[in-house]
Phi, psi and omega in degrees: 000323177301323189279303191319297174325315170323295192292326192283317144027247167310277201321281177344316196266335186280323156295340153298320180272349195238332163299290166346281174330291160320312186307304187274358156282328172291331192246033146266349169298320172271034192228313179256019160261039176241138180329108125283158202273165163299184143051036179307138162308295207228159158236126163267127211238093171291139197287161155204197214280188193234111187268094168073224195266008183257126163270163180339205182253319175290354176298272177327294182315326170321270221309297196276017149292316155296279204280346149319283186326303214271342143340315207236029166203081205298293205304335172315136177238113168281138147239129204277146174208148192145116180275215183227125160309068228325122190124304178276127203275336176235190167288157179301299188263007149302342169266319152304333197276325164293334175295294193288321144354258188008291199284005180089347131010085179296144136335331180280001203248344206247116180239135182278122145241097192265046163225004189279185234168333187213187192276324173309304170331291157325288198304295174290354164281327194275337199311324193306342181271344164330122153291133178286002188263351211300161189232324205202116195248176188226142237204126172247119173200195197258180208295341185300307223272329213272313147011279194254020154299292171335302168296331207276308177331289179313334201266350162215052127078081178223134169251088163199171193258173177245127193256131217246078177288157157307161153235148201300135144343302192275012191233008193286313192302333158315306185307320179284285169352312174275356187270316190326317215276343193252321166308313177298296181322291171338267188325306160274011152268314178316293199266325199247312153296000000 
C-alpha cells in the first residue's frame, strides 16, 4: 500500500512538473512573436558574459540584433547594460557599446550602465538613462530570456517589448533549464515573498 501511494506521488508530481514546464515554455514562446514597434524612445541591450574583452556568441547575438533595430530607427537611444563579471576584462556594456560602434552606431546614441549583475538590475539601473518624456522601449536579450526580461521590466513600470536575439545552439538546452528555473524564483519572489 505504501509503494502505491510512493508511486501515485512520483507519477503526481512528474506530471505536475511537466504541465509547469509546457506553461513557462508556452509563454516564453509567446513572448517572442510579439510585434516590436518602430520608433522605441529607448533599447535596452542586456548584458551576458565576456571572455576577457570579446563578447560571447549570446553577447554577440545581442549586440547585432540591437544594432539591426537601431539602423533602421535613428532616433531610438540604446542602453548598454551590464557590469563586470569573473573573466572579464571590460564591462558587459563597454562591449556592447563597442559591439554597436563596430556595427555603424554613433556613439552619441549609447549610454553605459556598467554596474548591474542581474536582469533585476539591469532593469532598475537603466530607467536612470530613460528620457521622462519616453513613452515606449524595447528591451534586447536572447529568445530564452525575453519572458522575464518583460516582465521584470513591467514590474517597474518600464512599457516595452521584447526584441528577441537568437541563442547559440550549442548552448539552448542549458539556457532554457536555467530560464525554467529563474522564472519559478521570479514567480515566488512575486507572488509568495
Amino acid at each position: 500500500m505504501k509503494k502505491k501511494r510512493l508511486l501515485f506521488v512520483f507519477g503526481f508530481l512528474i506530471i505536475f512538473g511537466l504541465i509547469y514546464v509546457g506553461s513557462i515554455h508556452n509563454k516564453i514562446s509567446r513572448s517572442i512573436k510579439v510585434e516590436v514597434p518602430n520608433n522605441a524612445d529607448y533599447l535596452i541591450i542586456l548584458g551576458a558574459k565576456v571572455n576577457g574583452n570579446i563578447p560571447s556568441l549570446s553577447l554577440s547575438y545581442r549586440i547585432n540584433t540591437a544594432a539591426e533595430y537601431l539602423l533602421n530607427n535613428p532616433n531610438t537611444i540604446a542602453i548598454a547594460s551590464g557590469g563586470m563579471g569573473p573573466g572579464e576584462t571590460i564591462t558587459e556594456a563597454e562591449a556592447i557599446q563597442n559591439g554597436l560602434i563596430a556595427k555603424g552606431i554613433d556613439e552619441s546614441r549609447i549610454f553605459l550602465e556598467d554596474r548591474s549583475t542581474s536582469t533585476y538590475e539591469n532593469v532598475s539601473f537603466s530607467k536612470s538613462f530613460i528620457p521622462n518624456d519616453a513613452q515606449q522601449g524595447i528591451i534586447v536579450t536572447n529568445d530564452y530570456h525575453v519572458y522575464r526580461a518583460v516582465q521584470i521590466a513591467g514590474d517597474a513600470d518600464l512599457h516595452v517589448a521584447g526584441l528577441a536575439a537568437d541563442t547559440p545552439k550549442v548552448t539552448i538546452v542549458k539556457a532554457y533549464i536555467r530560464e525554467y528555473l529563474a522564472v519559478t524564483k521570479y514567480y515566488l519572489q512575486k507572488y509568495i515573498f
